[in-house]
C-alpha positions in Angstrom: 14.8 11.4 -32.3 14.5 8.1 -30.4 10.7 7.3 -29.4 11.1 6.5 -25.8 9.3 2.6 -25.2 7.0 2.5 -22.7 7.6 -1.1 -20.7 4.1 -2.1 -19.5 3.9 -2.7 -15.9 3.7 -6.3 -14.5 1.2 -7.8 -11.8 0.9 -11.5 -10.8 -2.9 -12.1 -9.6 -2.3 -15.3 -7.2 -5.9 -16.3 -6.1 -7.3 -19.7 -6.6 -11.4 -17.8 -7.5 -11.1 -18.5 -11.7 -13.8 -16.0 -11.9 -12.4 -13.1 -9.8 -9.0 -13.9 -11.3 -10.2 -13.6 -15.0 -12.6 -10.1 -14.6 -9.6 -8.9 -13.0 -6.8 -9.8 -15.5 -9.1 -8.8 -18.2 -9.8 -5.4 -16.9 -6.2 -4.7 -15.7 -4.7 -5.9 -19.6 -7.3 -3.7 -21.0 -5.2 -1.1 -19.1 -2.0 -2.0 -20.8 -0.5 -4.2 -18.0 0.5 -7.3 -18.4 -0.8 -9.4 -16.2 0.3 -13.4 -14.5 -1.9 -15.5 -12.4 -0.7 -18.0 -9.8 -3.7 -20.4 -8.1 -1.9 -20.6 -4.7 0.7 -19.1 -2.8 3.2 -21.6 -3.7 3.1 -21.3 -6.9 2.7 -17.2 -6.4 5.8 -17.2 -4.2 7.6 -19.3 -7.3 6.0 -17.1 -9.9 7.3 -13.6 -8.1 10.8 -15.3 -8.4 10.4 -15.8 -12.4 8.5 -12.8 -13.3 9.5 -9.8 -10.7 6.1 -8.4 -11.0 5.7 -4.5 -10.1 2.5 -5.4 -8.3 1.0 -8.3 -6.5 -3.3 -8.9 -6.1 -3.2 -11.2 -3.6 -6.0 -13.3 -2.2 -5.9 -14.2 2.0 -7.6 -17.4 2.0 -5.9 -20.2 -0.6 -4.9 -23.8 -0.6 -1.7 -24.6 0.5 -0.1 -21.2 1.3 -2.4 -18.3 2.8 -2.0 -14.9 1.1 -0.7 -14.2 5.1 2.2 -16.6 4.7 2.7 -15.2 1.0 3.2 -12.4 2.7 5.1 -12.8 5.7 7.7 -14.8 3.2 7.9 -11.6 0.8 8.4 -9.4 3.0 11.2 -11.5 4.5 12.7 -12.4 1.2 12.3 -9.0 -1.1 15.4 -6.6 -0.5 13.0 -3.9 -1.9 9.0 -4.5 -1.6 6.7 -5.8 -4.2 3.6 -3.4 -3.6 0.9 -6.1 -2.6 -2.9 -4.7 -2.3 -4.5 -8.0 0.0 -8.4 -8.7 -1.3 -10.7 -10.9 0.9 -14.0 -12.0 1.8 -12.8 -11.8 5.3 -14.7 -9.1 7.4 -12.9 -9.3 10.8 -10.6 -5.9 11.5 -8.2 -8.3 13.1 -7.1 -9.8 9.6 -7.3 -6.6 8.6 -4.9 -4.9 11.3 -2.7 -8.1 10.8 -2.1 -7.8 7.3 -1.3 -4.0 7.9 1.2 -5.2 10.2 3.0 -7.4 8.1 3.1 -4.0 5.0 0.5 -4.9 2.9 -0.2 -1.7 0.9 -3.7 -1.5 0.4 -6.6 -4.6 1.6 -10.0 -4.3 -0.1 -12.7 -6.7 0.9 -14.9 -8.8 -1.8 -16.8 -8.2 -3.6 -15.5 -4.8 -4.4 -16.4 -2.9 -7.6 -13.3 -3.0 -10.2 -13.1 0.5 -10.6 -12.2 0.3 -6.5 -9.0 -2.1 -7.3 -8.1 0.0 -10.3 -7.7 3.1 -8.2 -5.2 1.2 -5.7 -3.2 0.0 -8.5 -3.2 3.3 -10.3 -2.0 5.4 -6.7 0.5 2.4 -5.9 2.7 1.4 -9.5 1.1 4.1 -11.7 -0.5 3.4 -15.3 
């Protein structure tokens, strides 16, 4: 009988807030995923290359690359989709409507309680 092993399932944070980065990797390895962080979209765009993450958390407003331009380029790059759930302390609609536009898969406005981002992730790559 062969005990079938359970791969956990992978989800680059890139968001340059330390302290929404760490409550977030902390709640989602408790979880059982394993979790990457990037501090920009550059280096997120770099780090979805090396680590094909199931899931991306990705923050709109960032030095050097927005989370928009992330984005744009994955969705424009990726032969199949990364799921990517957009957070923000953006209120306008228009961001909103805008990311929607370019597929983002779920956008939740900060601060948002955990067990809020924890739902998305479950219904989007499952636990």
């Amino acid at each position: 009988m062969s005990e079938e092993v359970k791969t956990a399932k992978r989800i680059l944070i890139i968001d340059d807030d330390q302290e929404i980065t760490e409550s977030v990797r902390l709640t989602l390895e408790s979880r059982g995923y394993e979790v990457f962080n990037a501090v920009d979209g550059n280096q997120g765009l770099v780090m979805t290359e090396q680590k094909s993450p199931d899931l991306i958390i990705l923050d709109m407003m960032m030095p050097k690359r927005s989370g928009f331009l992330v984005l744009e380029k994955l969705r424009r790059s990726m032969p199949v989709p990364i799921r990517v759930i957009m957070i923000t302390a953006n209120e306008g609609n228009r961001h909103k409507a805008y990311a929607e536009t370019l597929g983002v898969d779920d956008y939740i406005r900060k601060p948002f309680p955990m067990d809020r981002l924890l739902e998305s992730v479950k219904r989007l790559i499952g636990e």
